[in-house]
Backbone as JSON, one array per atom type, in Angstrom:
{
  "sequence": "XXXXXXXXXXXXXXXXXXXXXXXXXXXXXXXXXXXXXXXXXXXXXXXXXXXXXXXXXXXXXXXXXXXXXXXXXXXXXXXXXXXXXXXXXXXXXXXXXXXXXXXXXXXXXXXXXXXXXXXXXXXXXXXXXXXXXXXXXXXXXXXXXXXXXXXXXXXXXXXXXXXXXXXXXXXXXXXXXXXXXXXXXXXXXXXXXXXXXXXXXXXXXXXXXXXXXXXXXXXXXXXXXXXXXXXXXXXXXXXXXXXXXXXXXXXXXXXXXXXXXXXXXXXXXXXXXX",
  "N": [[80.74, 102.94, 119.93], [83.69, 102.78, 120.35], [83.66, 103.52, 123.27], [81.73, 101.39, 124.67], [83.66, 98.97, 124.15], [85.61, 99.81, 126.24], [83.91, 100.02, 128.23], [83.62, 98.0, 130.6], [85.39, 96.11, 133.11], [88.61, 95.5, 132.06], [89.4, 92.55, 129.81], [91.32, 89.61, 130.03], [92.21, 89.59, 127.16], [92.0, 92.15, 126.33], [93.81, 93.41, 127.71], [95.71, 92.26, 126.88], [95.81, 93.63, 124.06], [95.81, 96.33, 124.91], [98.38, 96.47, 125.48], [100.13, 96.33, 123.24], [99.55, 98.48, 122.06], [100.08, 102.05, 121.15], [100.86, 104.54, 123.52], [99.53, 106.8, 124.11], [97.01, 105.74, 122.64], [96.28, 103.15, 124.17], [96.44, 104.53, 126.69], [93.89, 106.57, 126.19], [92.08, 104.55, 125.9], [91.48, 103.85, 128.43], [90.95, 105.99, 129.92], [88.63, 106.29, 128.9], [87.08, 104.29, 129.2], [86.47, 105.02, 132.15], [84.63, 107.08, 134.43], [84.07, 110.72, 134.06], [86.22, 113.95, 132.75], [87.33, 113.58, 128.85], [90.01, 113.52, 127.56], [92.5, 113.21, 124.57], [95.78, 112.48, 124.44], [97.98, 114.74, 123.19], [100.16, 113.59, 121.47], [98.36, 111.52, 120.1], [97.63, 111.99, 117.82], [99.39, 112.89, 116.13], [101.59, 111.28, 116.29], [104.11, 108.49, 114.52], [104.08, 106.48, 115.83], [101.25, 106.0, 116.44], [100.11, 106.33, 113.61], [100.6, 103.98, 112.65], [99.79, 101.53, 113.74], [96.68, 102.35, 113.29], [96.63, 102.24, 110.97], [97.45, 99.28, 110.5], [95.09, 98.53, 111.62], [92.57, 99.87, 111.15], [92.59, 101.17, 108.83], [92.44, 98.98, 106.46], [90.24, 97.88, 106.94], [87.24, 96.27, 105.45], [84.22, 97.05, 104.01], [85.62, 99.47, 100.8], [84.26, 102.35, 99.29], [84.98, 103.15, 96.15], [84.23, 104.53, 93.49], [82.06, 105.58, 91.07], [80.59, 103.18, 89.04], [80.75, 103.6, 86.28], [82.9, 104.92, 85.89], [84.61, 103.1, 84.88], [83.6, 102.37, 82.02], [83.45, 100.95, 80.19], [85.29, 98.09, 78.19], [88.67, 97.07, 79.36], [89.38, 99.55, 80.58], [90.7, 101.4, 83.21], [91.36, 102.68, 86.23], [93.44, 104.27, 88.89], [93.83, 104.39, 92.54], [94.22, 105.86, 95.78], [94.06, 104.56, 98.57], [94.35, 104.85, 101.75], [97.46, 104.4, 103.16], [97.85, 102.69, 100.82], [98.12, 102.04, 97.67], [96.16, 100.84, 94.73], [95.39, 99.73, 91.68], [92.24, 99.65, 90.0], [90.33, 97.64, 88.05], [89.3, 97.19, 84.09], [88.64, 94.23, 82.26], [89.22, 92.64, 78.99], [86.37, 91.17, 79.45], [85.16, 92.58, 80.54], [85.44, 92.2, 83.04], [85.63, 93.07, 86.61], [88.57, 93.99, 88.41], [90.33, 94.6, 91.56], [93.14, 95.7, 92.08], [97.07, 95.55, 93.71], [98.73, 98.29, 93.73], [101.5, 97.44, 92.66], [104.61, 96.31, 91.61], [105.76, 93.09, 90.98], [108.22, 92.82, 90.38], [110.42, 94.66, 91.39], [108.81, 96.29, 93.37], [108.03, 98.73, 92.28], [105.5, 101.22, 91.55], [103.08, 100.44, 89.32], [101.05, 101.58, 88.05], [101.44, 105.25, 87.14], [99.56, 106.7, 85.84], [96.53, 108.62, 86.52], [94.35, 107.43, 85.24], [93.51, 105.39, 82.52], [93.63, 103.38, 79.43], [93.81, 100.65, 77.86], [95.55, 97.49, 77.31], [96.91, 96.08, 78.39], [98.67, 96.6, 81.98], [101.69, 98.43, 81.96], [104.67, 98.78, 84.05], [106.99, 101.11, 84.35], [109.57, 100.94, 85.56], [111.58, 98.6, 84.74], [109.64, 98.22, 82.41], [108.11, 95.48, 82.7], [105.48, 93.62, 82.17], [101.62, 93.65, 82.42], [99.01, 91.48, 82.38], [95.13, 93.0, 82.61], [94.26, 91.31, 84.74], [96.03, 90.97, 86.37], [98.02, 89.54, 86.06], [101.14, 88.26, 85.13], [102.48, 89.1, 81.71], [104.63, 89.9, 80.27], [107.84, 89.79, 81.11], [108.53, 86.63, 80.01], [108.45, 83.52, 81.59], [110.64, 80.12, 82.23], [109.15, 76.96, 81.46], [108.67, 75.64, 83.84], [108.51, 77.19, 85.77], [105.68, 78.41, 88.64], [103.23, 80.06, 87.05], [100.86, 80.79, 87.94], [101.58, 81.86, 90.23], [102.61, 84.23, 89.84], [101.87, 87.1, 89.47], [100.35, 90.43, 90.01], [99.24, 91.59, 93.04], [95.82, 90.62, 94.24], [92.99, 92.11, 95.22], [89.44, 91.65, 96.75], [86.24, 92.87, 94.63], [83.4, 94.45, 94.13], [80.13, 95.96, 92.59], [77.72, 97.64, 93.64], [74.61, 98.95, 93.48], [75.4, 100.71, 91.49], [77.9, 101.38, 92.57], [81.51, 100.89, 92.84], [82.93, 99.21, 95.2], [85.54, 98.15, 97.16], [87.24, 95.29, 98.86], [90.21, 95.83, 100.94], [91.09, 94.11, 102.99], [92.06, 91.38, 103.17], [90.01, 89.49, 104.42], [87.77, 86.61, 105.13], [85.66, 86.17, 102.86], [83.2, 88.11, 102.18], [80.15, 89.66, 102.47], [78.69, 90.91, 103.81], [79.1, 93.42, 105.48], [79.06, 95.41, 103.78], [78.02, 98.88, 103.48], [74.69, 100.37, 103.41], [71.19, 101.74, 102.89], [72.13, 101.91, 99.51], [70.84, 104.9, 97.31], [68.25, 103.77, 95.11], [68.45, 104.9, 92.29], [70.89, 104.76, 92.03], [72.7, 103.28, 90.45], [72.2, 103.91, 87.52], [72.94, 106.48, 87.77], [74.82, 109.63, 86.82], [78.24, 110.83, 87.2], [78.89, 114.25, 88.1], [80.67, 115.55, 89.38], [84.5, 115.51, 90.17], [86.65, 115.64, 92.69], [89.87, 116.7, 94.22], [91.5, 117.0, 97.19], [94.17, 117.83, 99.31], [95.47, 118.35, 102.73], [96.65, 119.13, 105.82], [96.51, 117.8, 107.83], [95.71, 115.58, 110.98], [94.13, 112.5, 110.06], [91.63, 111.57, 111.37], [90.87, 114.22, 112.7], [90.57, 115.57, 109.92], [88.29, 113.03, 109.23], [86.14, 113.9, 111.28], [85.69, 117.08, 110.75], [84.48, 116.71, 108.19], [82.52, 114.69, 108.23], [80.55, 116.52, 109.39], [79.95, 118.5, 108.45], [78.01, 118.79, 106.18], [76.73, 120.12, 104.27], [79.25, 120.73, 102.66], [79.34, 118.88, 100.58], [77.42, 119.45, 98.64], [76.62, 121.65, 96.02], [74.53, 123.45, 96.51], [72.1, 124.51, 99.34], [70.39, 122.45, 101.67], [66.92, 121.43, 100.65], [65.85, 120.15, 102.74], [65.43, 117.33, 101.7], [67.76, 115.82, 102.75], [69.05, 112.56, 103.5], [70.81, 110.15, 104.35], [73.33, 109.35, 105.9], [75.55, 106.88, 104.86], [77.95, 105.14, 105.39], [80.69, 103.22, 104.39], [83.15, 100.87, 105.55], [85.82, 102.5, 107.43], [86.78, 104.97, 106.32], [85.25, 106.15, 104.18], [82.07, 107.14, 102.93], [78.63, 108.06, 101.92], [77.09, 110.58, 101.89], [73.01, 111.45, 101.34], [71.1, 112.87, 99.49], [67.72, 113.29, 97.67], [67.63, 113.47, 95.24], [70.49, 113.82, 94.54], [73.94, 112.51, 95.63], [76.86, 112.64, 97.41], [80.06, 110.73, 97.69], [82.56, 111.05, 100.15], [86.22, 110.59, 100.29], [88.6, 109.9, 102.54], [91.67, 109.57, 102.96], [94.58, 108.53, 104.5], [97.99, 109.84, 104.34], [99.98, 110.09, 105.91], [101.21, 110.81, 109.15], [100.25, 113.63, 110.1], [99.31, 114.2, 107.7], [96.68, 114.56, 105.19], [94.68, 113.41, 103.02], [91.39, 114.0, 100.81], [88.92, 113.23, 98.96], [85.97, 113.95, 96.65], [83.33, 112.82, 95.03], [81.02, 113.29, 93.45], [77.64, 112.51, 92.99], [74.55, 112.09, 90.71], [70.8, 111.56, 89.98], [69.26, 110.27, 86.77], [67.96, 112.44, 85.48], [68.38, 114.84, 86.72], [68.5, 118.16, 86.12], [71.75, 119.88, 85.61]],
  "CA": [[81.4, 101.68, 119.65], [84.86, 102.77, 120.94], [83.27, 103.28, 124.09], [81.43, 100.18, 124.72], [84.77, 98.12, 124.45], [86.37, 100.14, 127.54], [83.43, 99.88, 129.63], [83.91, 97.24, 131.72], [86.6, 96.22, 133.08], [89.36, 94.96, 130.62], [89.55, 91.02, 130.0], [92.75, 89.09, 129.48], [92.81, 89.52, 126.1], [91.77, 93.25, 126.21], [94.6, 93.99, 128.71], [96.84, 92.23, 126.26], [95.36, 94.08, 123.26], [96.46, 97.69, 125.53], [100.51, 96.48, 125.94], [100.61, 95.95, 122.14], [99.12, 99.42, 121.24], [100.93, 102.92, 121.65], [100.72, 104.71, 125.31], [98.56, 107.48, 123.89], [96.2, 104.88, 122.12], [95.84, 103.06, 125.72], [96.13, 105.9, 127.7], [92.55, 106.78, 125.79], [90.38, 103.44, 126.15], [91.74, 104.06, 129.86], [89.97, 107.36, 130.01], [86.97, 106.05, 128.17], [86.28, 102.54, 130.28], [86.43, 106.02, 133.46], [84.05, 108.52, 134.24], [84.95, 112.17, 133.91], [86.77, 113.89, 131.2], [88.29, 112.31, 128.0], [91.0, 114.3, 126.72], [93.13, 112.51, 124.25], [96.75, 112.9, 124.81], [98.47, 115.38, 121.21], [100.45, 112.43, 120.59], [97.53, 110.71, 119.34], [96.87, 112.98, 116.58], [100.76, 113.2, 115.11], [102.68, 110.69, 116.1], [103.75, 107.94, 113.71], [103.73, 104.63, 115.89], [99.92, 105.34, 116.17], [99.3, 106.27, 112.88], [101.4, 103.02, 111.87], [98.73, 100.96, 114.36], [95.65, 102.82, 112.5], [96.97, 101.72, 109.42], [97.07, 97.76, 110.54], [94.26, 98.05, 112.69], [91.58, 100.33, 111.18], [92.49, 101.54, 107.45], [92.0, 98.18, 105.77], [88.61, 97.38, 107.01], [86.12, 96.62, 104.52], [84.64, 97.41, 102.3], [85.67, 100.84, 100.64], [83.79, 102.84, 98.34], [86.01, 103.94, 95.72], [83.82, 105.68, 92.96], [80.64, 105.08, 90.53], [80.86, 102.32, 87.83], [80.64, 104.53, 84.76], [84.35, 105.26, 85.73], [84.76, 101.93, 83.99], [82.56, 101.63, 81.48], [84.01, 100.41, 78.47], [86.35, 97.14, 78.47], [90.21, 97.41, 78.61], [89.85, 100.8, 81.02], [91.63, 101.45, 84.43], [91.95, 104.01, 87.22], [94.31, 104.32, 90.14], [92.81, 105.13, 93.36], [95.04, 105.6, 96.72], [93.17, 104.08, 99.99], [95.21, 104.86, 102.93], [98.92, 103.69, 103.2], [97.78, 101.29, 99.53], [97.95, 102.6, 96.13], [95.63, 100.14, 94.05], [94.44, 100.31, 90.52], [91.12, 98.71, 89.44], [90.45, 97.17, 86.04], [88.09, 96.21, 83.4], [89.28, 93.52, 81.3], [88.36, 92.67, 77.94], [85.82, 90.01, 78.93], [83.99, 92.92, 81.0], [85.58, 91.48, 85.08], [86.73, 93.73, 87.47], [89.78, 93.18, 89.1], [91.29, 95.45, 92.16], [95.56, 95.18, 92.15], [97.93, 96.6, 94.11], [99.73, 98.94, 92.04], [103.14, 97.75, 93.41], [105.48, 95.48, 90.6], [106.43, 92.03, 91.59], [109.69, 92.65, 90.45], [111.2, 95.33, 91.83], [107.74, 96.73, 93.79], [107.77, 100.16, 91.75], [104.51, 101.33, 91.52], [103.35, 100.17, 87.95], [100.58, 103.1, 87.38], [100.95, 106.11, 87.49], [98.53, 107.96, 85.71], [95.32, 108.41, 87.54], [93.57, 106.43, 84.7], [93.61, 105.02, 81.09], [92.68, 102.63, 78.39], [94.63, 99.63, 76.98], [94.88, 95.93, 77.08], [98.23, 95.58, 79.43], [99.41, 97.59, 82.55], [103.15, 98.46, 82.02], [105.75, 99.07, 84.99], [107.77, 102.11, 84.13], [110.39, 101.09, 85.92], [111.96, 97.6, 84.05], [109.26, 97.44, 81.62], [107.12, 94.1, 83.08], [103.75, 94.16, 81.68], [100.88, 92.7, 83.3], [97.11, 91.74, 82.25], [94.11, 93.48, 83.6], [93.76, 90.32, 85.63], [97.37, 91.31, 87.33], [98.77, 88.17, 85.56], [102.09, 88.95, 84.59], [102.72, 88.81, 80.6], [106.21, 89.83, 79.96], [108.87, 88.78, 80.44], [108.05, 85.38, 79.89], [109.62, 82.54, 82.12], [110.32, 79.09, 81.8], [107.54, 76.29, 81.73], [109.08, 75.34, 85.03], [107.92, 78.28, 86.7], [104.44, 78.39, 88.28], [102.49, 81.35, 86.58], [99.41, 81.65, 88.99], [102.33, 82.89, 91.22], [103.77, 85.62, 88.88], [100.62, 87.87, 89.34], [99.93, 91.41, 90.93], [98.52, 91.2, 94.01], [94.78, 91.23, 94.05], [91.43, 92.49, 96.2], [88.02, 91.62, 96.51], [86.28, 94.07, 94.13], [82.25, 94.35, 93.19], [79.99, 96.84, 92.38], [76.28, 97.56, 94.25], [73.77, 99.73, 93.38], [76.14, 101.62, 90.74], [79.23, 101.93, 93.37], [82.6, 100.44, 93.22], [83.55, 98.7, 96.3], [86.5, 97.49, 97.12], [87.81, 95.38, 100.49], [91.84, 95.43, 100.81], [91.36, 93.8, 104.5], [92.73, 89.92, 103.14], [89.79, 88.93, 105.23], [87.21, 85.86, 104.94], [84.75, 86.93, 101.75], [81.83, 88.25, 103.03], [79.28, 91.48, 101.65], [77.77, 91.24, 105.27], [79.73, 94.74, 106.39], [79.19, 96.76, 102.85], [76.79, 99.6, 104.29], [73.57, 100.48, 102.99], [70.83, 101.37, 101.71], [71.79, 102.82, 98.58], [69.53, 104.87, 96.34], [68.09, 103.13, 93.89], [68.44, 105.14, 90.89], [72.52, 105.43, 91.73], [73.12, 102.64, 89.46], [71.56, 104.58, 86.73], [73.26, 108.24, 87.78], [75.9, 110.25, 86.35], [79.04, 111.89, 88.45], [78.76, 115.35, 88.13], [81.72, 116.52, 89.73], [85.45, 114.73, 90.87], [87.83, 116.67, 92.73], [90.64, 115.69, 95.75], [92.09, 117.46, 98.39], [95.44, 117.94, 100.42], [95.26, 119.44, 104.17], [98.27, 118.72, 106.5], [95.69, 117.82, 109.28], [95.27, 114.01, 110.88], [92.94, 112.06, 109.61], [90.5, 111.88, 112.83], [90.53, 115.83, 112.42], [89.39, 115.39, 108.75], [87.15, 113.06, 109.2], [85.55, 114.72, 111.99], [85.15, 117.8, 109.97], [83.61, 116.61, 107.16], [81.18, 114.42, 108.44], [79.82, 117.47, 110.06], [79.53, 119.96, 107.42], [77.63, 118.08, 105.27], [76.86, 121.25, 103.56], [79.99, 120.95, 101.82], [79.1, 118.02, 99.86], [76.79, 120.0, 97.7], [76.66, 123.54, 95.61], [73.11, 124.04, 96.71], [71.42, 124.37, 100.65], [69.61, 121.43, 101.64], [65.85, 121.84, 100.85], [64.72, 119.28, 103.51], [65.77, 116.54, 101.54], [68.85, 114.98, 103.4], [68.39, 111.58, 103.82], [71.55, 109.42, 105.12], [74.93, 109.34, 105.55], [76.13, 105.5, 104.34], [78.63, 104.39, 105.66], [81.85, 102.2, 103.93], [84.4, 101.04, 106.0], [85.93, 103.81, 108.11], [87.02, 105.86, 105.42], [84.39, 106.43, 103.1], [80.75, 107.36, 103.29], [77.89, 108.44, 100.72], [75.58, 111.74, 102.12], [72.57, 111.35, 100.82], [69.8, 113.66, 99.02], [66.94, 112.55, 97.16], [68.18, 113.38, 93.64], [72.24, 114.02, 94.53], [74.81, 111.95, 96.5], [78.16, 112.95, 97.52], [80.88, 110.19, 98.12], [83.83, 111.27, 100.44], [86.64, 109.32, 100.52], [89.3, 110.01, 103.62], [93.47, 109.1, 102.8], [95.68, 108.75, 105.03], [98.67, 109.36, 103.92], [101.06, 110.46, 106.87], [100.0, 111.2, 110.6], [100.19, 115.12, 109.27], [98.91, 114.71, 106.0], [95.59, 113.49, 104.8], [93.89, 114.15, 101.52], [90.46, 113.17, 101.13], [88.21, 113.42, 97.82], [84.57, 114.08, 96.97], [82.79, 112.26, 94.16], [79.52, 113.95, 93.7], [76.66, 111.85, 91.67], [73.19, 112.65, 90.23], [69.81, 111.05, 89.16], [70.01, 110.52, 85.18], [67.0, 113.22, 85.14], [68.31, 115.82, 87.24], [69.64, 118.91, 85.68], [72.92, 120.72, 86.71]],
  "C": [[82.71, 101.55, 120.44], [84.45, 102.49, 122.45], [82.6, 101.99, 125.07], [82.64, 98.94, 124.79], [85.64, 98.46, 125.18], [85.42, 100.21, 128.63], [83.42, 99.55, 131.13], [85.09, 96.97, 131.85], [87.13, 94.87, 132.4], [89.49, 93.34, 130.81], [90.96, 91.47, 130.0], [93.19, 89.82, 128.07], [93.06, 91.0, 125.3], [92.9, 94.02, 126.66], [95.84, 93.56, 127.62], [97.3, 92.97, 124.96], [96.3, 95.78, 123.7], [97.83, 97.7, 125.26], [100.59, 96.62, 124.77], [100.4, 97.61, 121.31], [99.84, 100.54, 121.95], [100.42, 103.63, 123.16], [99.76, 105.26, 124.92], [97.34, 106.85, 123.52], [95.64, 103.86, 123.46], [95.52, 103.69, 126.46], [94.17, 106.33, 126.84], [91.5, 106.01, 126.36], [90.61, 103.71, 127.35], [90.61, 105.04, 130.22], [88.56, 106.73, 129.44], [85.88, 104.95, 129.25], [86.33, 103.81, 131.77], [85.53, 106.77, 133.09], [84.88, 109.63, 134.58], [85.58, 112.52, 132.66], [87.3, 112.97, 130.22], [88.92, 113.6, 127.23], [92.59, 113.69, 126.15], [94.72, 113.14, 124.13], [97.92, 113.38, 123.18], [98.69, 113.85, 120.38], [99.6, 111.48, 119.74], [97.2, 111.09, 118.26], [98.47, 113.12, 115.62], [101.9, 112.15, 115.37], [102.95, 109.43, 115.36], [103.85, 106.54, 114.26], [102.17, 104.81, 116.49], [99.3, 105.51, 115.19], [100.09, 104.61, 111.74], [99.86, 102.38, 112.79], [97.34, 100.85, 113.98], [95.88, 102.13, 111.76], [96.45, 100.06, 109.31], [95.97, 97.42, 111.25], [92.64, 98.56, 111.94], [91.56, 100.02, 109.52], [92.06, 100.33, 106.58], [90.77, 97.61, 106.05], [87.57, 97.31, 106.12], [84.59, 96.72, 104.82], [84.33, 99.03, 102.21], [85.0, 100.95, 99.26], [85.18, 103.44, 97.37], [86.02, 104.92, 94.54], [83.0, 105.07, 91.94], [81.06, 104.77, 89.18], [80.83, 102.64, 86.82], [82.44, 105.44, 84.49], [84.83, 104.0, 85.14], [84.05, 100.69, 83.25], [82.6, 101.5, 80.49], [85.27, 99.22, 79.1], [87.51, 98.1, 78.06], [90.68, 99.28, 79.81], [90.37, 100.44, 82.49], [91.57, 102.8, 85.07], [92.87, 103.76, 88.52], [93.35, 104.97, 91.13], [93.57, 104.56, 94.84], [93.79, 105.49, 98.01], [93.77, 103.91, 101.45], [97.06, 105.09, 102.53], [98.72, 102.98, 101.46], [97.89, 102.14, 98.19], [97.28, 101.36, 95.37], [95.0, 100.52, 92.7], [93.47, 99.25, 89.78], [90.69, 98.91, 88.06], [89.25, 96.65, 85.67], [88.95, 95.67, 82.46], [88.54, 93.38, 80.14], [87.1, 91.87, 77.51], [84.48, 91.05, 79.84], [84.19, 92.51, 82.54], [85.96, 92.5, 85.22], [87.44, 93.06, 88.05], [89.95, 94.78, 89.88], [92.59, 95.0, 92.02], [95.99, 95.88, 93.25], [99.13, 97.13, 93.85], [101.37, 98.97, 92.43], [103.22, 96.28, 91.95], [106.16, 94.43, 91.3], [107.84, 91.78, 91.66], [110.42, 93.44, 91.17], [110.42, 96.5, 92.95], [107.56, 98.43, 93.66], [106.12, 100.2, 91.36], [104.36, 101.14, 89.66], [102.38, 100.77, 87.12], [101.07, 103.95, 87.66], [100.15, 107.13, 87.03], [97.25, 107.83, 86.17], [94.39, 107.8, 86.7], [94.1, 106.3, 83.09], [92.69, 104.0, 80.84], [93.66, 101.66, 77.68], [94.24, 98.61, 77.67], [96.12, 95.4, 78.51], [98.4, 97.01, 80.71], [101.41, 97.46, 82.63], [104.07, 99.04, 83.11], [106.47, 100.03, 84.3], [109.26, 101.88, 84.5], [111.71, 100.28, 85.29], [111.13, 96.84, 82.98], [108.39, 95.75, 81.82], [106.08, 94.64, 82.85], [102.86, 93.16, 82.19], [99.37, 92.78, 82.42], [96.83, 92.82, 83.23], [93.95, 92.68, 84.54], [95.11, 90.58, 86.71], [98.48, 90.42, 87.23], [99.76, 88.68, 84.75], [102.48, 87.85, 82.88], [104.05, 88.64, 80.04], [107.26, 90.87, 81.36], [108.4, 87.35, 80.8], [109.15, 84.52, 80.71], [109.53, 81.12, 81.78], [109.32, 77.92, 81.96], [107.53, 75.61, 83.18], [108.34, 75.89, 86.21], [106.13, 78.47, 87.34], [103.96, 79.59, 88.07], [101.97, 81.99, 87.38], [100.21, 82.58, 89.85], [102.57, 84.31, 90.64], [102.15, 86.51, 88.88], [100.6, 89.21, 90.56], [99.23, 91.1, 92.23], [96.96, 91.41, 93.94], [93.46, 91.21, 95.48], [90.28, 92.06, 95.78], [87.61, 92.84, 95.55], [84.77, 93.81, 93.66], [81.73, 95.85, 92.99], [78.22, 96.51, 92.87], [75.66, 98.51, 93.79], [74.66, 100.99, 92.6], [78.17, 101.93, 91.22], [79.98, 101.08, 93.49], [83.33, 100.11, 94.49], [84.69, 97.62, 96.57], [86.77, 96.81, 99.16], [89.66, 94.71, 100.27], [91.96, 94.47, 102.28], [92.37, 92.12, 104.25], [91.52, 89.16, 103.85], [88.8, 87.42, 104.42], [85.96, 86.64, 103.44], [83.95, 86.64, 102.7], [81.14, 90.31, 102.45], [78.72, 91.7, 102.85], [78.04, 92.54, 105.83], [79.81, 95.22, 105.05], [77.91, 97.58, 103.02], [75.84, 99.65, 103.35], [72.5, 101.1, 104.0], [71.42, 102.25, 100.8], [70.85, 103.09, 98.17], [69.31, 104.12, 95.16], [68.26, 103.59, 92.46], [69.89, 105.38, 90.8], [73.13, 104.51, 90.9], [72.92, 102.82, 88.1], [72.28, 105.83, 86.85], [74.43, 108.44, 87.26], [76.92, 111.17, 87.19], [78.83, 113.44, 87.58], [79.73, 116.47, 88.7], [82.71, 115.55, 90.49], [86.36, 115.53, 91.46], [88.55, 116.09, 94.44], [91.19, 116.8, 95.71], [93.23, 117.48, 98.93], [95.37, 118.49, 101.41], [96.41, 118.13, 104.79], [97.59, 118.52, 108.01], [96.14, 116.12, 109.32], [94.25, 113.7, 110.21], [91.59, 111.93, 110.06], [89.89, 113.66, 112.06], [89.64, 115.71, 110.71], [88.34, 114.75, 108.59], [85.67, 113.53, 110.24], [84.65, 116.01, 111.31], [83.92, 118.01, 108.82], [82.22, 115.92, 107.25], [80.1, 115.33, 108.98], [79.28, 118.44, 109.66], [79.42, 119.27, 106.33], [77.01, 119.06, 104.08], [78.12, 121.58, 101.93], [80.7, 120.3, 100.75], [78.3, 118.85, 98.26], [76.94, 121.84, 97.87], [75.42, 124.28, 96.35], [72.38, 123.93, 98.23], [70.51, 123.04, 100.86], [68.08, 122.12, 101.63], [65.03, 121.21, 102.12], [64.74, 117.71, 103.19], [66.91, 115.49, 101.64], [68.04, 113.89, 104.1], [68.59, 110.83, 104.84], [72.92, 109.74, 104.96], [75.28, 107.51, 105.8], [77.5, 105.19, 104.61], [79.6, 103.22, 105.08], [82.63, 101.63, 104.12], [84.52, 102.53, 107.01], [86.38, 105.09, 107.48], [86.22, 106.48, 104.7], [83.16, 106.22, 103.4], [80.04, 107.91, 102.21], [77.3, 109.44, 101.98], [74.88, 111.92, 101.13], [71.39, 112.57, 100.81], [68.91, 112.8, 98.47], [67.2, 112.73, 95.67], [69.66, 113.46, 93.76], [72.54, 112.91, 95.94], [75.88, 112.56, 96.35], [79.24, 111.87, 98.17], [82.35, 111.0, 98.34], [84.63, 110.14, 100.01], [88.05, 110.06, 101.47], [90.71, 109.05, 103.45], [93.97, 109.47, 103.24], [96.8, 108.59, 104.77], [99.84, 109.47, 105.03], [100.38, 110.63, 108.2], [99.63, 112.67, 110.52], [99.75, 115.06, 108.19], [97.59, 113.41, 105.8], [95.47, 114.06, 103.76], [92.46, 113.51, 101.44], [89.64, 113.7, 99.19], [87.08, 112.96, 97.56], [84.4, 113.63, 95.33], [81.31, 112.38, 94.16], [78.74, 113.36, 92.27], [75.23, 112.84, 91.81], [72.34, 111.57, 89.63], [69.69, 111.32, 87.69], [69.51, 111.5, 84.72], [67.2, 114.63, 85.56], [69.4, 117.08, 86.23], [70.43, 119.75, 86.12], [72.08, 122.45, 87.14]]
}
């Protein structure tokens, strides 16, 4: 894909696309649209005006997987769940909607979870006390009838759920399901997680996801028998590897140009036993 858009040689708008992006990040498609080696220059891997560029260019692309609908499966519950640069926490309200947010406070933009999940009717800000619906609609402090409401609200994301899996797109872009990958399995709307656990490594993010897509091995406890299916695709972050009774959802956070964390969400068919 990268390749293919340095082939030929660069339009107008391609050439203007290069000036705007860091040297190392040019200096690349350069090498790529050439034959002969491609050896990307360190800076591309640690420095932070291209992992600021990533950030506005790649990280919000939808849609992201973010973990299997039985993580909110009772009204009134909530989890936090960091997606790059974003901290967002997605909700069930009491009528049974999801809602994504972004877990920043209109008032004073303190993050207004922080525990990695719960159960109530309001999310509360820690910081001045503002309490918000599940919908991100701010409750208290109350203002005057002057004021328009719809404004006073968390920020919010697209947010559904396919074949059992929580997808989210933070991009702002046009609605559209046309770019949420597939196929899932069919019985993952039916399966049970079986194991949640996240990560810290002081690598880029490239480097991690490099890694992991590769040692797909280290998705599951058990050798593949023969039954590896797919690897699914979410956005650029997040991917399902698939078996025929187990899945394993990564999910790839960038949080620094040195620091990623990434976390594995491993499901099961409702039949299979551990």
């Amino acid at each position: 894909m990268v390749r293919s858009l340095w082939a030929l040689e660069p339009t107008d708008d391609q050439r203007i696309l290069l000036m705007d992006l860091p040297a190392s990040v040019a200096a690349l498609g350069e090498q790529l649209g050439r034959a002969g080696e491609i050896a990307p220059d360190p800076a591309f891997f640690h420095e932070p005006d291209v992992f600021a560029a990533e950030r506005e260019r790649i990280f919000a692309r939808p849609w992201m997987a973010v973990d299997h609908a039985t993580r909110l499966d009772e009204d009134g519950r909530y989890f936090r769940v960091d997606a790059a640069a974003r901290s967002m926490v997605v909700t069930r309200d009491g009528s049974g909607g999801l809602h994504a947010l972004r877990n920043v406070c209109i008032h004073a933009g303190y993050p207004v979870c922080d525990a990695e999940e719960g159960a109530g009717e309001r999310l509360v800000c820690p910081y001045h006390g503002w309490e918000f619906a599940l919908d991100g609609e701010l409750l208290e402090p109350a203002f005057s009838g002057r004021t328009d409401r719809s404004r006073l609200r968390m920020t919010r994301y697209r947010v559904c759920v396919r074949d059992g899996l929580i997808l989210v797109d933070a991009s702002g872009g046009a609605p559209s399901s046309d770019e949420i990958g597939g196929p899932i399995p069919a019985w993952l709307s039916d399966g049970k997680v079986t194991r949640r656990a996240s990560y810290s490594t002081n690598w880029n993010w490239k480097f991690v996801l490099h890694f992991l897509q590769h040692r797909p091995e280290l998705a599951f406890d058990k050798p593949s028998n023969g039954d590896d299916q797919d690897c699914v695709e979410f956005g650029p972050l997040s991917w399902l590897m698939v078996r025929s009774e187990q899945v394993a959802l990564f999910r790839v956070i960038p949080k620094f140009a040195e620091r990623t964390d990434f976390q594995l969400i491993r499901m099961a068919a409702p039949d299979t036993l551990e």
